[in-house]
C-alpha positions as a Markdown table, in Angstrom:
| # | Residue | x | y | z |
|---|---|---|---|---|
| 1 | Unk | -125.9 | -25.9 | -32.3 |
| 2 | Unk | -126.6 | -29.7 | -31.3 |
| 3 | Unk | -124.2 | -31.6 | -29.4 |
| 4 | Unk | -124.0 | -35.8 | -29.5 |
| 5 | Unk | -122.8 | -37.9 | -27.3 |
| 6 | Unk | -123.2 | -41.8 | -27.9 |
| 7 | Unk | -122.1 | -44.4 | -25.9 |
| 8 | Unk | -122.9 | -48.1 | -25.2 |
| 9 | Unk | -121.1 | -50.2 | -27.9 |
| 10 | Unk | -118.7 | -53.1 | -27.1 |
| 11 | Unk | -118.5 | -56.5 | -27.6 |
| 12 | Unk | -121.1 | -58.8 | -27.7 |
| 13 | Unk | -121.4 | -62.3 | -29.2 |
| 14 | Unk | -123.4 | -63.4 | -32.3 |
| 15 | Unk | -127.2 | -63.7 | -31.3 |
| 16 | Unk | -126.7 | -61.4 | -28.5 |
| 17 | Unk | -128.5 | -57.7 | -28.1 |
| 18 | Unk | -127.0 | -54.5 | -27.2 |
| 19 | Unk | -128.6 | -50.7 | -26.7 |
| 20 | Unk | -126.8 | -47.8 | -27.5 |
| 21 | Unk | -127.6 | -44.2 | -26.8 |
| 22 | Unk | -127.2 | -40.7 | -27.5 |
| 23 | Unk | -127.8 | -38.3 | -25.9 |
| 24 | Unk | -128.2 | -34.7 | -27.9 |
| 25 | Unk | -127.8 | -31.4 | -25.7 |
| 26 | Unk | -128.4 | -27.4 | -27.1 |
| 27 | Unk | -130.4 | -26.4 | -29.6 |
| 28 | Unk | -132.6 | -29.8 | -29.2 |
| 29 | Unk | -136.0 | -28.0 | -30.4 |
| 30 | Unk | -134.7 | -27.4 | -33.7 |
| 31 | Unk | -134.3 | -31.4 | -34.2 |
| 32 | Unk | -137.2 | -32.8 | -36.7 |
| 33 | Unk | -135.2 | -36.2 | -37.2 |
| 34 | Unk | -132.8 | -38.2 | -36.0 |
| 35 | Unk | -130.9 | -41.7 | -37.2 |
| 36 | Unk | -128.6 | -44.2 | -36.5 |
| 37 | Unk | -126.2 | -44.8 | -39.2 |
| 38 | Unk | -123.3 | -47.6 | -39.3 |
| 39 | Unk | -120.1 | -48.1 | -41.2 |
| 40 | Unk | -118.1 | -51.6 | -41.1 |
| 41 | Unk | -114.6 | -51.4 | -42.4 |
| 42 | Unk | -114.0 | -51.2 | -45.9 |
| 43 | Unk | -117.5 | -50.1 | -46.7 |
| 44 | Unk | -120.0 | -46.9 | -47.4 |
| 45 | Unk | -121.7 | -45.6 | -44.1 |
| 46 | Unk | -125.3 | -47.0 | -44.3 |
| 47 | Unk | -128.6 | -45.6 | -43.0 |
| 48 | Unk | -129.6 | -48.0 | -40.0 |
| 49 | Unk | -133.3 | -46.5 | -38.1 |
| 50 | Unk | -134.5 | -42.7 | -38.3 |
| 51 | Unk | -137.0 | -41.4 | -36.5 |
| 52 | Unk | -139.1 | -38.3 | -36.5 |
| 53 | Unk | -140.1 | -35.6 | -33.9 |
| 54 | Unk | -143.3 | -37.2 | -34.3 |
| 55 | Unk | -141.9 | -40.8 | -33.5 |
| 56 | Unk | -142.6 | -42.3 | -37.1 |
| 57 | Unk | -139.6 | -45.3 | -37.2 |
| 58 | Unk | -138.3 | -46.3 | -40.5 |
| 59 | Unk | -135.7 | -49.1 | -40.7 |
| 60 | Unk | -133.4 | -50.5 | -43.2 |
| 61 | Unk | -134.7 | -53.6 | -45.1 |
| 62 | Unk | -131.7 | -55.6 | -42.9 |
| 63 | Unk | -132.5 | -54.7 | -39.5 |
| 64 | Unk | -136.9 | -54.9 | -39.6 |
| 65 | Unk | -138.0 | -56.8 | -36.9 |
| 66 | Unk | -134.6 | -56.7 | -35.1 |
| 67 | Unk | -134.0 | -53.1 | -34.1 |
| 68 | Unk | -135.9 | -50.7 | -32.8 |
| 69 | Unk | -135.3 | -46.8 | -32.8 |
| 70 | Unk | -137.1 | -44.7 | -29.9 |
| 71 | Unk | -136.5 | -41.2 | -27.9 |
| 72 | Unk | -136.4 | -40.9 | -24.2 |
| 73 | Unk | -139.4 | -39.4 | -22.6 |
| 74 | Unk | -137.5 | -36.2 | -22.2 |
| 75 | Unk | -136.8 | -36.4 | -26.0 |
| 76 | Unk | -132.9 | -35.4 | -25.7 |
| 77 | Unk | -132.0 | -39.2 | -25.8 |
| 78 | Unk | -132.1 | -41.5 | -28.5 |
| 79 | Unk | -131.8 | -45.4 | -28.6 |
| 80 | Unk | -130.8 | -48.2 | -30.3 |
| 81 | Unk | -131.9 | -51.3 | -29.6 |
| 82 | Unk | -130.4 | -54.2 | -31.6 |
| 83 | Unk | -131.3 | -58.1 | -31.3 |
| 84 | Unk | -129.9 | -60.8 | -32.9 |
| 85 | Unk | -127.1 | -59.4 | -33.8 |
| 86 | Unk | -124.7 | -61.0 | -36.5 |
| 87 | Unk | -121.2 | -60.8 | -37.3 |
| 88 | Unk | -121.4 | -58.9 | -40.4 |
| 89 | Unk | -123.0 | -55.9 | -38.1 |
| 90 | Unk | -120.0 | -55.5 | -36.7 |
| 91 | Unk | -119.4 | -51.6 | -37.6 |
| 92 | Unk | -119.0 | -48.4 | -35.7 |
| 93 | Unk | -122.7 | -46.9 | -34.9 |
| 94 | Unk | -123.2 | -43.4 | -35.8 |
| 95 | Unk | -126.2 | -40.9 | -34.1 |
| 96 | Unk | -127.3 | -38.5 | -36.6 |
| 97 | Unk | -129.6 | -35.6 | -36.0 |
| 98 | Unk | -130.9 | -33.3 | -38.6 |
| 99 | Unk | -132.2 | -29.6 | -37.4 |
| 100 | Unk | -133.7 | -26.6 | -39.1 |
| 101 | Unk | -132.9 | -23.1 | -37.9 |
| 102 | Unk | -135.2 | -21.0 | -40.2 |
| 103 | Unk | -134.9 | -21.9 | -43.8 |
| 104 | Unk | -131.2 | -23.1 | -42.8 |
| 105 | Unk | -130.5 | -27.1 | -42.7 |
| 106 | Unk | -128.3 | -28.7 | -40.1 |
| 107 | Unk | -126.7 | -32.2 | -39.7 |
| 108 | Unk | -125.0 | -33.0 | -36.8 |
| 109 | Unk | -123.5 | -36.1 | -35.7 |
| 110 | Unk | -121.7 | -38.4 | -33.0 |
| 111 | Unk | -118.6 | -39.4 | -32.4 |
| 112 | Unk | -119.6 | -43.1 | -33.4 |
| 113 | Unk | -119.7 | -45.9 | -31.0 |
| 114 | Unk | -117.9 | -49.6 | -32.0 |
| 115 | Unk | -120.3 | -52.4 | -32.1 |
| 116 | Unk | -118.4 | -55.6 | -32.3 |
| 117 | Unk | -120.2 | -59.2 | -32.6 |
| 118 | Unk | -117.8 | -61.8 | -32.7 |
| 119 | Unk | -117.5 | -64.9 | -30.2 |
């Protein structure tokens, strides 16, 4: 079992940068990817940033060159770090991490964090 726990969304106004984290606690060894997933209202949860246990970063065509995806150096903490954020990013952040126990598949996720970007 993996356990999530996000936090660091709020408000933040149009152009502005914010971090979030999650921090993932149990079976953390068993993680071989994790990702960042948002959903605004009214529309399908979208893959944001994954990244692997060997710290290859992939990014959604919208967010290259604005966000970047890392681990902490004790590797049970993952980041977010968004720039130039826009309105339409306004969403509620999800931290994804997908595990293998044997031949058996795991997806676990957050809670989900609010990002709002609005002046």
């Amino acid at each position: 079992q993996v356990q999530l726990v996000e936090s660091g969304g709020g408000l933040v106004q149009p152009g502005g940068s914010l971090r979030l984290s999650c921090a993932a606690s149990g079976s953390i060894f068993s993680i071989y990817a994790m990702n960042w997933y948002r959903q605004a209202p009214g529309k399908e949860r979208e893959l944001v940033a994954t990244i692997t246990s060997g710290d290859s970063a992939n990014y959604a065509d919208s967010v290259k060159g604005r966000f970047t995806v890392s681990r902490g150096n004790a590797r049970n903490t993952l980041f977010l770090e968004m720039n130039s954020l826009e309105p339409e990013e306004t969403a509620d952040y999800y931290c994804n991490a997908l595990a293998s126990h044997g031949r058996v598949e795991y997806d676990y996720w957050g809670q989900g964090n609010q990002v709002t970007v609005s002046s």
